[in-house]
N, C-alpha and C positions, 0 to 999 in steps of 0.2 A: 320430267320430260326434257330431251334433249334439245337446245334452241339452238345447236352453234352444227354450220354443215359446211364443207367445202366446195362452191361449185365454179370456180374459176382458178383450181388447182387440177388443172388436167394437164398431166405429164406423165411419164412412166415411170414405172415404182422400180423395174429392172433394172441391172448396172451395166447393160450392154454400153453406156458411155463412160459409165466412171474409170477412175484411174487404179492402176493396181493398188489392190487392196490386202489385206492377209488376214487371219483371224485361226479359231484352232476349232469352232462347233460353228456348225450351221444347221437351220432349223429349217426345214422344207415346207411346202404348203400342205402335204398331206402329213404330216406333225411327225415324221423321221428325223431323228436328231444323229449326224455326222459327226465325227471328229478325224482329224487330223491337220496336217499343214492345209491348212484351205488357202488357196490363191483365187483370185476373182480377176480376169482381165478378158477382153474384149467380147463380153456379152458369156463369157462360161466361168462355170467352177471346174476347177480343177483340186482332188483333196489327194494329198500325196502320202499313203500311208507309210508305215513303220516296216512292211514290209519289203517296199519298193514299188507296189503297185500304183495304180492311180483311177480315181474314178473323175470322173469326166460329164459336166449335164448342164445344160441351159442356166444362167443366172434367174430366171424369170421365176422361175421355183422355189425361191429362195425368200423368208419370212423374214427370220432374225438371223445374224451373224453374233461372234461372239471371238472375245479376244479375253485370257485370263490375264489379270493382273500381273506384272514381275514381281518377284520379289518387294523389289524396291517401290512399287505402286501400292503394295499392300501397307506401307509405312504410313505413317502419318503425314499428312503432306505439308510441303512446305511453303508460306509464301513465294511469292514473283519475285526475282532479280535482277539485277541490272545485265545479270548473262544471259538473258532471255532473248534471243535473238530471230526466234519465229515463231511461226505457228507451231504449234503440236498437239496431238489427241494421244491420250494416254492407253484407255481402251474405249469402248461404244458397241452396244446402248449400256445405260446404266440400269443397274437391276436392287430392287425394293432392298431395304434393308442391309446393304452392303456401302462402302464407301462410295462416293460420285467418282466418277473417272474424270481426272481432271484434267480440264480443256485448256488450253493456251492458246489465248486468239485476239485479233486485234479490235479494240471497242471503237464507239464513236467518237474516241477524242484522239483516235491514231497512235494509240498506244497500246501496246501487247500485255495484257492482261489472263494472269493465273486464277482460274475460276478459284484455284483451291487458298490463294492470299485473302479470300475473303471469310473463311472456317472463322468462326465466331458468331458469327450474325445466322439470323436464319436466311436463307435463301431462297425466295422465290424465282424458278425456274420458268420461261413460258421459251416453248419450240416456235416459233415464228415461219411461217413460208408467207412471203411477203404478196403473193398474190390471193391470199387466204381472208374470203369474207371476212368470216371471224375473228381474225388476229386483225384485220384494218380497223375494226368497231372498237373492240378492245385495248387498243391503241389507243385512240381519239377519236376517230375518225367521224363522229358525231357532233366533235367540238372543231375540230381543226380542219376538216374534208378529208378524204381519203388521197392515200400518196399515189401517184405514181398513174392516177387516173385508172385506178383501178376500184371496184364496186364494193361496197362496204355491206354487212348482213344487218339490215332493218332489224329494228327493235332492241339490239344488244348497244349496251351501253360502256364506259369506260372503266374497267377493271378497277380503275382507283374508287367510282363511284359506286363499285360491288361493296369492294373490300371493308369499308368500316362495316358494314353492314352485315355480313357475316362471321368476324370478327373482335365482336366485341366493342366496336368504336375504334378499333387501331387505325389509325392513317397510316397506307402504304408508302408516306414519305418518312415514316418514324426510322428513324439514322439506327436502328438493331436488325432492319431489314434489309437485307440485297434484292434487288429487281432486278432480274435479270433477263434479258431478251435474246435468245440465241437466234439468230435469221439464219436460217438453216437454207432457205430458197429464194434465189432474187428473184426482180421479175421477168428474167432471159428466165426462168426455171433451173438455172444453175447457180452455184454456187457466188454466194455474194461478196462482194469486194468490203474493203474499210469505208471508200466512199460511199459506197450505199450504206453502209452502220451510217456512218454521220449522217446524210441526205433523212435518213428514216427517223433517227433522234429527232433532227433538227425540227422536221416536218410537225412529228409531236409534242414538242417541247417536252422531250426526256435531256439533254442537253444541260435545262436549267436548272433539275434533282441530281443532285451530288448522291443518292443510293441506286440508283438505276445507270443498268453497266448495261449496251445496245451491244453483242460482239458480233461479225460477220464470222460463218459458220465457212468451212473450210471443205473441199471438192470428197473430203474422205469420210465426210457427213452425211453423206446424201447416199439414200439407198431406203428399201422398203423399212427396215427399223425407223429409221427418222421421220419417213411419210406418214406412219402412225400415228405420231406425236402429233399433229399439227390437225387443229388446234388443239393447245393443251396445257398442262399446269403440270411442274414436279417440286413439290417440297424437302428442302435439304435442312435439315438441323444444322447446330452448331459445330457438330464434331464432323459434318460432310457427310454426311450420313441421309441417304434418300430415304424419305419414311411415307411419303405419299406421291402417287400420280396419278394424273385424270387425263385422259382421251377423248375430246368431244367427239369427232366422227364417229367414234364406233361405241360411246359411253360405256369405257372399259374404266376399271380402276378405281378407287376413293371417290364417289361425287362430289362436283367442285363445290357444294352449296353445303351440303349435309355435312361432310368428314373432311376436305383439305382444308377449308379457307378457315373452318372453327378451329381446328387443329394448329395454327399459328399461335394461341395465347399460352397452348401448351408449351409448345417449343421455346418460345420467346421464355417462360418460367424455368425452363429446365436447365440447371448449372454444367457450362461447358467443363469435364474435368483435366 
């Protein structure tokens, strides 16, 4: 049974406010799948085809977008460097069994952070929208109160205190795991800053786990793909490789109790080559 629901995430899933965005497929609500130069800007799609034409219709119809990897994204990826100089999103959303698209964003210790420097470890991914019952329980917010005065979902408990428990005995502090919290929604319902990563670490005390990386999620994140996620879990191997995700609002995907969280002691066995 699903326990986790969002009801203090009302905002609009349209991108009539976001900022230009691009991608090359977009997926509609009556399940028509487009392709070409899609551009999104002020509340429309515009897909500009091969011919010259262009088709033209509300953002609001719009499910998933889709952006193919470059070349160069289909590489192996490579740690963060010191020429890391801002944010950056590779492609989005990420899709089952293919590489993660790897994100560049800044964590709660103000430092910019290459999801993909962390390939080796398994990665626990959770989408975050910070006004989200679910994600405030799952947090702490049973232990620590809830941030931001905002209402936490009765009865869910702190993800660490799930975790050995369907895992075999692993403690989600064990240093072969990445935590990872992507805040995809402040609590304006846009896009969150670095200080709000630190404010929401701190709150929790994720701060004081040297594996748990808080990043603030970036304006080119937000849109009906990412509203899906929340609340939710994505499992990334060692090689970066997405191999489970779970959706609690819509209980789509691997159930978090049955198939992702037992699924850790596999991954954690399997030899990165």
């Amino acid at each position: 049974m699903n326990i986790f629901r969002i009801t203090t995430l009302l905002f609009l899933t349209g991108l009539a406010a976001a900022p230009l965005l691009r991608a090359d497929e977009v997926v509609l609500r009556d399940g028509t799948h487009l392709k070409g130069t899609i551009t999104i800007e002020a509340g429309r799609v515009i897909i500009s085809q091969s011919d010259g034409s262009k088709i033209i219709f509300p953002s609001n119809q719009i499910v998933s977008l889709h952006q193919s990897p470059s070349p160069a994204a289909t590489a192996s990826p490579e740690p963060a460097t010191a020429t890391a100089t801002k944010p950056g999103i590779e492609f989005w959303p990420p899709r089952r069994g293919e590489r993660y698209p790897n994100l560049t964003l800044y964590d709660h210790r103000g430092q910019l952070v290459s999801l993909a420097s962390l390939r080796g470890k398994v990665i626990l991914l959770e989408p975050v929208g910070m006004t989200c019952e679910a994600c405030q329980s799952l947090s702490g917010a049973g232990k620590f109160g809830c941030f931001g005065q905002q209402p936490a979902q009765a009865g869910v408990d702190a993800l660490e205190d799930y975790f050995p428990r369907y895992t075999g005995g692993i403690s989600l502090s064990d240093p072969r795991i990445a935590y990872v919290q992507v805040l995809l929604y402040g609590l304006d319902l846009h896009a969150p800053s670095a200080a709000d990563a630190k404010a929401w670490a701190h709150h929790f005390k994720f701060d004081e786990r040297p594996n748990v990386y808080v990043l603030a999620g970036t304006p080119e994140l937000i849109g009906p793909a990412s509203y899906a996620m929340i609340p939710g879990f994505q499992l990334i191997d060692k090689n970066f490789v997405l191999r489970a995700w779970w959706y609690g609002e819509t209980s789509t995907g691997d159930d978090l109790w049955t198939k992702l969280l037992p699924m850790v002691p596999q991954l954690l066995a399997e030899t990165k080559p």
